[in-house]
C-alpha positions in Angstrom: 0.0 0.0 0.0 3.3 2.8 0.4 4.5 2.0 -2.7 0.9 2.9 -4.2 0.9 5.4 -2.2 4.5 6.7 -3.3 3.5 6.1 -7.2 0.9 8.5 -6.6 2.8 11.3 -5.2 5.6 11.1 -7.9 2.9 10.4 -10.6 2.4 13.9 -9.7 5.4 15.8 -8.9 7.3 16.9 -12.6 10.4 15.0 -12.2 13.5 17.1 -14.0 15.9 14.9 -16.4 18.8 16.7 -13.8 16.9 17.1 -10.9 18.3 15.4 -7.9 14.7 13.4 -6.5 14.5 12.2 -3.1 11.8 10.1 -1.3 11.7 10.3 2.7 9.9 8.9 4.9 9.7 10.6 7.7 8.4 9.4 11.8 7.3 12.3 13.8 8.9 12.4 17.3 5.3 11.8 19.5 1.8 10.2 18.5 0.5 13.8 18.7 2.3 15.2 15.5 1.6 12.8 13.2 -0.8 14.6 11.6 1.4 17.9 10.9 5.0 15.5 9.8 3.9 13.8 6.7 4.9 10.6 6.3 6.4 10.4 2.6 8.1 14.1 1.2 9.2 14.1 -2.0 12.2 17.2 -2.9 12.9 17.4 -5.8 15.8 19.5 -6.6 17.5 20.6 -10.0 20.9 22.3 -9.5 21.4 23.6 -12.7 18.4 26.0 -12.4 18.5 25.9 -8.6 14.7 26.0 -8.4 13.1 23.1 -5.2 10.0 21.6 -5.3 8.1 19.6 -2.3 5.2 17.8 -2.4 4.0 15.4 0.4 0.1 14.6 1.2 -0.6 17.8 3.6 0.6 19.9 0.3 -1.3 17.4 -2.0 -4.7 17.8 0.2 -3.9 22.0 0.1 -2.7 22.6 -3.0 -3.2 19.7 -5.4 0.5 19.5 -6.9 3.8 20.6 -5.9 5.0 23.8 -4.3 8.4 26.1 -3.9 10.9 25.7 -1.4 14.1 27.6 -0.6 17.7 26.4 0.1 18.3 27.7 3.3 22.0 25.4 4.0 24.1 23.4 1.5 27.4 22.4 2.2 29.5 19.5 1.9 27.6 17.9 4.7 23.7 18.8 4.7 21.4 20.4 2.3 18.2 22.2 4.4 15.5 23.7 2.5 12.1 25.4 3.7 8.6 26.1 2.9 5.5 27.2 3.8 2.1 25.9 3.8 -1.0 28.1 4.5 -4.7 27.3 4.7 -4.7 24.4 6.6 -8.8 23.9 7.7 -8.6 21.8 10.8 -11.4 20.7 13.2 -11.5 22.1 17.0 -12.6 20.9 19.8 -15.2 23.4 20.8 -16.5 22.0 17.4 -16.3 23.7 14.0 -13.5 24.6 12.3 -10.1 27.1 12.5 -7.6 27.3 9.6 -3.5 27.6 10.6 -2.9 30.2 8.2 0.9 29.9 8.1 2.9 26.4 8.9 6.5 26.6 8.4 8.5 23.5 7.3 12.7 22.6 7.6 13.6 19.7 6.5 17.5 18.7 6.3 18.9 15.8 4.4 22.5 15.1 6.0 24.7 14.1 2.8 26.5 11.2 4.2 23.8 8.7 4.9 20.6 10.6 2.9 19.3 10.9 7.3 16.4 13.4 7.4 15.5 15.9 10.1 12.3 18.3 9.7 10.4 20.6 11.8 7.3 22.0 11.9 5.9 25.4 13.3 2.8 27.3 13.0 3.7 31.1 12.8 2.4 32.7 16.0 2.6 29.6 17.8 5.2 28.0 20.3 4.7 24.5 19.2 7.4 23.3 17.0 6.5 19.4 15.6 9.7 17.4 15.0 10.3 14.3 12.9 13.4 12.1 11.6 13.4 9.3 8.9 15.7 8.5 6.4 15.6 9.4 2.3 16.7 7.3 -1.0 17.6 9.1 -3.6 15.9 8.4 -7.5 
């Protein structure tokens, strides 16, 4: 069911010829954030343009396709890149519904072993969701 899963998601992210792809899956740290760290990201990044793309489901259920993301680090040991995703409609307690208008995303692949760190934090918040996992390059 994953690999369905991950044939979906790069069925629709436009794959460069020389773009560097990765898949990662990604654990969040607690039970709790699960929801906020996808589980597959794909980044897909071309170096001769220098332009990143990301698309995991959160992004797929917001946007429909792929988005931007920045370099924010890349050296000979880790590449980090960020993003933002706005819009998200999620249920409350109290009932109804509130949106988090501004969730920022790092995600850092160390070089050496393709190891993934990523973080998570809603803009005007103090929560910061964490996750680690590990990505394979295609």
């Amino acid at each position: 069911m994953k690999h369905l899963a991950i044939a979906a998601i790069l069925a629709l992210a436009p794959l460069s010829a020389q773009a560097e792809v990765y898949v990662c899956d990604v654990k969040p740290a607690s039970g709790h954030e699960s929801w906020l760290i996808p589980p597959t990201t794909i980044i897909e990044h071309d170096r001769s343009t220098g332009e990143v793309t990301v698309f995991d489901g959160l992004i797929k259920e917001i946007y429909g396709q792929p988005i931007e993301a920045k370099i924010t680090t890349d050296n000979a040991k880790r590449t980090s890149y960020s993003w933002k995703v706005s819009g998200l409609q999620v249920k409350v307690a109290e009932g109804g519904t509130a949106v988090i208008k501004n969730m920022l995303y790092k995600f850092t692949i160390i070089k050496k072993d393709l190891s993934v760190r990523t973080s998570m934090k809603p803009l005007r918040f103090r929560n910061t969701f964490r996750g680690e996992g590990k990505c394979e390059s295609k």
